[in-house]
N, C-alpha and C positions, 0 to 999 in steps of 0.2 A: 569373308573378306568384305569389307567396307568398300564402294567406292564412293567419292563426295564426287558428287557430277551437278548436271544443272539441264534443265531441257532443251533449251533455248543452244547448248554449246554441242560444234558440229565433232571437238577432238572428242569430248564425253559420248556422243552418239556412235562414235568409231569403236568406243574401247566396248560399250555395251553391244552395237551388233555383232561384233569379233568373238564375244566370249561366248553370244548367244548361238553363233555359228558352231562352240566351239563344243557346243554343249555344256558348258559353264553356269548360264544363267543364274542356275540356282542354287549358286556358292558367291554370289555378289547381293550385298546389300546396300541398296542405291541411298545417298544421302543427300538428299538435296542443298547444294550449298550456293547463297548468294555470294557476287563478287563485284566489283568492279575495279576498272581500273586506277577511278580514285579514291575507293575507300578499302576497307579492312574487313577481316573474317577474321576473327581471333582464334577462334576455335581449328580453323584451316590450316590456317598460319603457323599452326602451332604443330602439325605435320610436315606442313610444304610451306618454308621461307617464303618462296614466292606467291603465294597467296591463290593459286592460279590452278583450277580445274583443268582435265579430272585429277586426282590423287587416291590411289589405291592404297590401302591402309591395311597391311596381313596381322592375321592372327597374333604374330609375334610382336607386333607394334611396328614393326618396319614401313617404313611410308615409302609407295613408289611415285613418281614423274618423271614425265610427262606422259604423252598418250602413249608416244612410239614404244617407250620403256615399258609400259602396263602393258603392252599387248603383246610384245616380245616373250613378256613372262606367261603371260598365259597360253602364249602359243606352247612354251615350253612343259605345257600341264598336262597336254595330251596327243595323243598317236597322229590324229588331224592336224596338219599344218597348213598354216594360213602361208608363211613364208617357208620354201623350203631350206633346210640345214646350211646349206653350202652349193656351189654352181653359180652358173652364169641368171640363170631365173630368178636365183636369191637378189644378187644385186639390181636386180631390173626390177623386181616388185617393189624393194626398199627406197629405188629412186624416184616410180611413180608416186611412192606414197610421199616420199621428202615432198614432191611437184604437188600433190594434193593438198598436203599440208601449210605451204608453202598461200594455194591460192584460200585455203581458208585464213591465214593468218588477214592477207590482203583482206579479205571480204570480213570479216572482223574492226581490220583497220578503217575500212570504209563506213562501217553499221556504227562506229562509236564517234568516228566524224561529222556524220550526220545527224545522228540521235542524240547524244551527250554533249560533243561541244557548242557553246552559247554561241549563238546562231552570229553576232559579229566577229566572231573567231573565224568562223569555217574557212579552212584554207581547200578552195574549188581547186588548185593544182596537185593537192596532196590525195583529194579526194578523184579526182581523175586519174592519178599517178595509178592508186590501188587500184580503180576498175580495169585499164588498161591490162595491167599483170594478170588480171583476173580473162580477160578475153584472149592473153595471146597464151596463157595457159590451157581456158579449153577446148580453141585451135591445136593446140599439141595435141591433146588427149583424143581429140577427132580422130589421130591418126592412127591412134594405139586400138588392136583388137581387147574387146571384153568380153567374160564370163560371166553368166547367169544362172550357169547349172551348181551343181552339187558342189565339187572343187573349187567354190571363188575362193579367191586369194586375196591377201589384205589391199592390194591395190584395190581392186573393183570394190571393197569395203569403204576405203579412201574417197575415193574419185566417186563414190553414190551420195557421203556426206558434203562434198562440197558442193554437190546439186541440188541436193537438200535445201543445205543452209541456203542457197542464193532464193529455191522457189519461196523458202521461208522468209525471208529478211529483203527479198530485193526482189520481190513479183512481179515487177512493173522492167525486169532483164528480160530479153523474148533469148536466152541462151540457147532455144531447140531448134530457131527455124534454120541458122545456117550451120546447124550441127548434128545431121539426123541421127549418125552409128551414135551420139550420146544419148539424145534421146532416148532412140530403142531401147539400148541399154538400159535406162532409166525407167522405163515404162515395166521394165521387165523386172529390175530389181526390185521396185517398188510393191513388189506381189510377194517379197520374201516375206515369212513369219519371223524374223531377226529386224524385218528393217517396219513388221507395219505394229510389232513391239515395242519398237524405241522411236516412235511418234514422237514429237515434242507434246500435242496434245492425246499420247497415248493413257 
């Protein structure tokens, strides 16, 4: 299996620790694919209309997207589930990760406001708008208990990349001092062999 991913991207980094949890690893061949929002990948494109990492590319030629999708499948490949089948725990982990997802999309939004558009553009309301979403999301996630043992589940997979991405892209956010359970959490994830293999500069 193909996947076109990209370093720098926190959904790619989701679908690569998940599989690496999954024991997968080594049935995924990473493709680095540039993107942006104002240009074109042809080669990409020419799987996923949308242009838009990651995309998972089977054997068969079948092109999957997005992240949620890729991981869904791959949870489906083996006895280890990230999400369990059915119950009440299923829809709680599928909704932290929407919430995860949700504040990377923000933090994303934010990274291309500030970096990409011409600096007399920059709309500081739209760019605050995103950070906001992004703080009163990891106020939520404060609340939520996390795993670090054997069993994480795709949320704690979720909710490590979006910590990621901010210490990556947005260093100068102090997100730990009035967040400790994230933190910890973080400190502790950060020791998995799944998460210190999908480095961005791994």
């Amino acid at each position: 299996m193909k996947l076109y991913t990209s370093a720098a991207s926190p959904f790619a980094r989701k679908v690569i620790v998940a599989a690496l949890e999954l024991g997968l690893g080594d049935q995924l061949v990473l493709e680095t694919a540039g993107v942006s929002p104002v240009g074109s990948n042809p080669a990409l494109a020419a799987h996923n209309p949308l242009g838009k990492i990651p995309t998972l590319l089977l054997e068969d030629g079948r092109a999957l997207f997005d992240s949620r999708v890729i991981v869904d499948f791959l949870d489906s490949l083996t006895a280890r589930r990230l999400v369990p089948a059915d119950g009440p725990e299923r829809w709680a982990i599928l909704t932290e990760q929407a919430l995860a997802d949700g504040l990377m999309d923000a933090a994303l939004l934010a990274r291309y406001e500030s970096a990409l558009r011409p600096p007399e553009f920059l709309w500081k309301d739209w760019l605050e708008g995103q950070m906001t979403k992004i703080h009163r999301g990891l106020d939520h996630l404060e609340t939520a208990p996390r795993n670090t043992g054997p069993d994480v589940t795709l949320a704690d997979i979720a909710v490590a990349c979006v910590l990621g991405y901010l210490d990556y892209r947005f260093a100068d956010e102090d997100w730990r001092s009035s967040r400790p359970r994230l933190a910890a959490f973080y400190a502790e994830f950060s020791s998995r062999p799944s998460w210190l293999a999908s480095r961005p500069d791994a």
